[in-house]
C-alpha positions in Angstrom: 12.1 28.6 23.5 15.7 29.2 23.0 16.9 32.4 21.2 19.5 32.1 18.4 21.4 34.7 17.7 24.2 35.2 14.8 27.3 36.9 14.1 28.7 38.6 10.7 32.1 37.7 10.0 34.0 40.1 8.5 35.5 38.5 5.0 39.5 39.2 5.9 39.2 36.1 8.7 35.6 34.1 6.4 38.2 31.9 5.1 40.0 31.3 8.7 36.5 30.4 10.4 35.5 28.4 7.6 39.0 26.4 7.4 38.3 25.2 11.4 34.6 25.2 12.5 31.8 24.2 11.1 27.9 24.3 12.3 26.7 21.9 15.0 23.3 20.3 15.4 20.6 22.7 13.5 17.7 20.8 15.2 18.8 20.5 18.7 20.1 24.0 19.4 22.2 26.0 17.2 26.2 26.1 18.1 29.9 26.0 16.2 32.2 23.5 16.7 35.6 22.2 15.2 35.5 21.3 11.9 35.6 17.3 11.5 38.3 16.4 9.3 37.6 12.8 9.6 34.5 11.0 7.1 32.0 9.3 8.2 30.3 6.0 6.4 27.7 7.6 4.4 30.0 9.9 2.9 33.2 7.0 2.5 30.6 5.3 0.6 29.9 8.4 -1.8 33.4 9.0 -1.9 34.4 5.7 -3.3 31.4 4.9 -5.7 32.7 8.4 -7.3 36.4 7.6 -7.1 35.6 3.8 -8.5 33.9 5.7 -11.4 37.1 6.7 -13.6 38.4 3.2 -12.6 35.3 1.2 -14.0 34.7 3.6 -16.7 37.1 1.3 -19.0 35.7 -1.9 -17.8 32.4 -0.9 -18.5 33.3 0.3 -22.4 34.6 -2.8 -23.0 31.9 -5.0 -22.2 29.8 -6.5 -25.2 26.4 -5.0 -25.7 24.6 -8.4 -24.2 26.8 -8.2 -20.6 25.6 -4.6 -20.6 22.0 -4.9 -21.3 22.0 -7.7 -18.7 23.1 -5.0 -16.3 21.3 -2.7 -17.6 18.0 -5.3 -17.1 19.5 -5.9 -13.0 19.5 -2.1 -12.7 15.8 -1.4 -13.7 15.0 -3.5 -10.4 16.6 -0.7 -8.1 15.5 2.2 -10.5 19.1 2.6 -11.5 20.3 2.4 -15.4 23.2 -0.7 -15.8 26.3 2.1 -15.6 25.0 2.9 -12.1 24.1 -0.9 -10.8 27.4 -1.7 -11.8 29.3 1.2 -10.2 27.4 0.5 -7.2 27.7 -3.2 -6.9 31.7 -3.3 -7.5 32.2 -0.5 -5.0 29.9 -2.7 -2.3 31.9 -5.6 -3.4 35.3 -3.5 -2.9 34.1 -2.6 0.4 33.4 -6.0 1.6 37.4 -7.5 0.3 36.4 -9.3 -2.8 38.2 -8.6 -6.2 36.6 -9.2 -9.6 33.2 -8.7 -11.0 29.5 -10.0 -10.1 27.2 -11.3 -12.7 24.1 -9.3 -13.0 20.7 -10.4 -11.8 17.0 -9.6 -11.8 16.4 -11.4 -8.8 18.6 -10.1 -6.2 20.9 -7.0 -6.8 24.4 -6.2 -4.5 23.4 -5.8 -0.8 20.5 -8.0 0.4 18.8 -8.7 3.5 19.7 -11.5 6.0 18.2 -12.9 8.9 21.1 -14.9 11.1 19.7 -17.6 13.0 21.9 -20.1 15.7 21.7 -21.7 18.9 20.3 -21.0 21.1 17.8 -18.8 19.3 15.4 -20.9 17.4 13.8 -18.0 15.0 13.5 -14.5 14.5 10.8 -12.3 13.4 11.4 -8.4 11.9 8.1 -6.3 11.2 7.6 -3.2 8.9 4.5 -1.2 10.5 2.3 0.3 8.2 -0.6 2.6 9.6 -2.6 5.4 7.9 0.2 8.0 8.8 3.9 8.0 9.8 7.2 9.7 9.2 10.3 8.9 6.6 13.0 10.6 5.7 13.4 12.9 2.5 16.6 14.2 1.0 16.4 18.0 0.9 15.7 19.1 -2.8 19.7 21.5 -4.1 21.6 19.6 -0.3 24.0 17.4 -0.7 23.3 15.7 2.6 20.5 17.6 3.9 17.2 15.8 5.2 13.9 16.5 6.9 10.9 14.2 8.2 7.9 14.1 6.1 4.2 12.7 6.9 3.2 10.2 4.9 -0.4 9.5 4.6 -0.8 6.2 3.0 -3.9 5.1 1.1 -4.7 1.8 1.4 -7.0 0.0 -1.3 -7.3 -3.5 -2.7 -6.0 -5.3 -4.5 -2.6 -5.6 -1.9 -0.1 -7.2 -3.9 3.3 -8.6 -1.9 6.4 -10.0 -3.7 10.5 -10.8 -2.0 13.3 -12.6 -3.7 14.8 -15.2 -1.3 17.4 -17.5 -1.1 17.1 -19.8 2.6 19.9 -22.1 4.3 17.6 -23.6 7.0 17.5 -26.7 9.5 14.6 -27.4 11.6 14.8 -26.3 15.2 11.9 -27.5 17.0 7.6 -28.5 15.9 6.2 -26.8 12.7 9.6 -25.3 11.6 9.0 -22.3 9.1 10.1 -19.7 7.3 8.0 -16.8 5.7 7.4 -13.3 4.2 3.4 -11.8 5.2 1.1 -9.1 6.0 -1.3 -8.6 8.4 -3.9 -6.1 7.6 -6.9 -4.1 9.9 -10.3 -3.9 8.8 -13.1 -2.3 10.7 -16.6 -3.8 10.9 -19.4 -3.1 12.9 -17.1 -2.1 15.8 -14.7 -4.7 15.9 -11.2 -4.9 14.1 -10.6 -7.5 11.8 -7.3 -9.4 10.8 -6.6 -11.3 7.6 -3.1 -12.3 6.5 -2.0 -12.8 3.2 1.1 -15.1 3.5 4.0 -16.0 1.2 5.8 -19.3 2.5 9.6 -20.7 1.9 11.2 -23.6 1.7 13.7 -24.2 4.1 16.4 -24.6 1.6 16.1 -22.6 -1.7 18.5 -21.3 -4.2 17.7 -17.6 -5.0 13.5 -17.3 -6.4 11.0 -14.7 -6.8 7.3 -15.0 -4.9 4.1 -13.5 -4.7 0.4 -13.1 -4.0 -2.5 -10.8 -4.1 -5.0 -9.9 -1.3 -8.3 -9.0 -3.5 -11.1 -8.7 -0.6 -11.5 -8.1 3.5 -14.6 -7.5 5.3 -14.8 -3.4 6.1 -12.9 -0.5 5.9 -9.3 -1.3 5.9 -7.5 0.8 8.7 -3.7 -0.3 8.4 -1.2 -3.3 8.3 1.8 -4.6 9.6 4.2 -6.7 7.0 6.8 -9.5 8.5 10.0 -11.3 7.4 9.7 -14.9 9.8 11.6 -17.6 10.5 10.5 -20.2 13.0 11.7 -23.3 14.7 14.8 -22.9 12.7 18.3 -21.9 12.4 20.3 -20.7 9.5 20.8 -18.0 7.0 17.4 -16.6 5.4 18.4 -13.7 2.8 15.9 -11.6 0.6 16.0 -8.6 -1.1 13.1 -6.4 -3.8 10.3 -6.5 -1.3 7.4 -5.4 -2.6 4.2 -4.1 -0.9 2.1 -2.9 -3.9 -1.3 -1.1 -3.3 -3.4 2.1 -4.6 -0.8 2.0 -7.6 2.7 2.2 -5.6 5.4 0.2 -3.5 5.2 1.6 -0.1 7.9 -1.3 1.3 10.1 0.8 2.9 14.2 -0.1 1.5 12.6 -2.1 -1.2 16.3 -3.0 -2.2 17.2 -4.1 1.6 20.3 -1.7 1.2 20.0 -0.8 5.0 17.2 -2.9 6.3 18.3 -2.3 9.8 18.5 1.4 9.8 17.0 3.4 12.9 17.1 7.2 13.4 17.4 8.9 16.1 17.9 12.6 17.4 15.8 15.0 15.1 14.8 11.7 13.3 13.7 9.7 16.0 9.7 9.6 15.0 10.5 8.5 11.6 9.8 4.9 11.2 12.3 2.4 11.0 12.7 0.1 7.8 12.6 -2.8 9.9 12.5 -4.3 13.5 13.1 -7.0 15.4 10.4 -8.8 17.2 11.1 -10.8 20.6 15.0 -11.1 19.4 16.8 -13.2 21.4 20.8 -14.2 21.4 22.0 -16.2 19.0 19.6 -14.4 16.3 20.7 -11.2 14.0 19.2 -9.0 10.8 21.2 -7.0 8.8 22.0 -5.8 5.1 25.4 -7.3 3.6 27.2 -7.8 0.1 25.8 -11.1 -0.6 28.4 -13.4 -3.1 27.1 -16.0 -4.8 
């Protein structure tokens, strides 16, 4: 095991040392290095939601109380009041190059999720494991930007409720062209594992809706399940966004609000689960979050 070590620095040169260095990695080994003056995107995008604050504080004041409550109504859906939603979605919308102001909306909410599908790709499936124990990340209660890997140890009991807002741009690009959200979920009986899905399907071409369905009964001791976003034989644009995977009283979807449905860790983070991942990609085919414009 590596031994750390430390210095005292004496307060006549605390300023100096603290003016040009900073700490390194904490989880890899423990080192100094020179302070980085430039940002990086996580903390450009705190900077300018905080900065857009004075700016949209106006704006905000001098909207009637029915273009606030339906704010404050799109808001609810990410767990943030209407000030907040709004603050957030004109900063996202700053950051992708377009001016004015969205109208709010229950269904979808600033960034979404896409799945990007063209030639010669001809679908593209993500998946969002789900067994009895795995890792996320938690924000480190007093930090600013501090975080640490927690176990999660997920209880799984019926009824399994699943729910996504979509809005698909599809053609058909081969047999049986289709386009779906669903879980697959484990049971044990009498030695053999068990599968059942419980499947939402979409049209190919949709304006923005809200679906869902309930799982009430499987055969056995349920032991985990998987949950995938699919499109196949088909090319296009798929977007979605509020997944919900609702069972023993909670959503455990993981980036419910598909702010970052892409996102892996790595380095001190690497066993913590992804929000998403790509199955069998090929070129032509692409998933992402983006600022979605009506």
């Amino acid at each position: 095991m590596t031994k750390v070590s430390y210095i005292e620095l004496s307060p006549e040169i605390e300023e100096q040392y603290k003016k040009g260095l900073q700490p390194g990695d904490r989880f890899t080994f423990s080192r100094v290095r020179v302070k980085d003056f430039f940002l990086s995107r996580a903390r450009v995008k705190g900077i300018t939601q905080k900065s857009m604050m004075v700016q949209l504080s106006p704006v905000w004041k001098a909207m009637t109380t029915g273009e606030q409550d339906a704010w404050n109504a799109a808001g609810a859906e990410s767990g943030l009041t209407g000030w907040k939603q709004f603050v957030v979605d004109t900063s996202e919308r700053r950051k992708a190059g377009h001016g004015g102001y969205a109208t709010p909306n229950t269904i979808y909410q600033s960034e979404v999720g896409r799945i990007f599908v063209a030639s010669p790709a001809t679908g593209l499936t993500i998946e969002q494991a789900h067994p009895n124990k795995y890792y996320v990340q938690k924000k480190v209660p007093g930090t600013r930007s501090q975080y640490s890997p927690v176990a999660v140890f997920e209880p799984i009991s019926l009824p399994l409720t699943i729910a996504i807002s979509y809005k698909s741009v599809l053609t058909a690009a081969g047999d049986n062209p289709r386009a779906r959200f669903f879980v697959r979920v484990y049971s044990s009986y009498q030695g053999r594992t068990l599968e059942k899905e419980l499947s939402l399907d979409f049209d190919l071409v949709s304006d923005w809706s809200r679906v869902e369905a309930t799982l009430t009964s499987v055969i056995g001791p349920i032991q985990g399940y998987e949950a995938f976003i699919e499109v196949h034989h088909a090319r296009g644009n798929l977007y979605f966004d509020n997944v919900l995977i609702q069972h023993s009283g909670e959503n455990w979807a993981r980036d419910p609000d598909c702010n970052n449905v892409s996102q892996s860790f790595t380095r001190a983070f690497a066993q913590v689960a992804r929000h998403w991942v790509a199955v069998d990609i090929s070129d032509g085919a692409d998933f992402g979050s983006f600022y979605y414009l009506p």
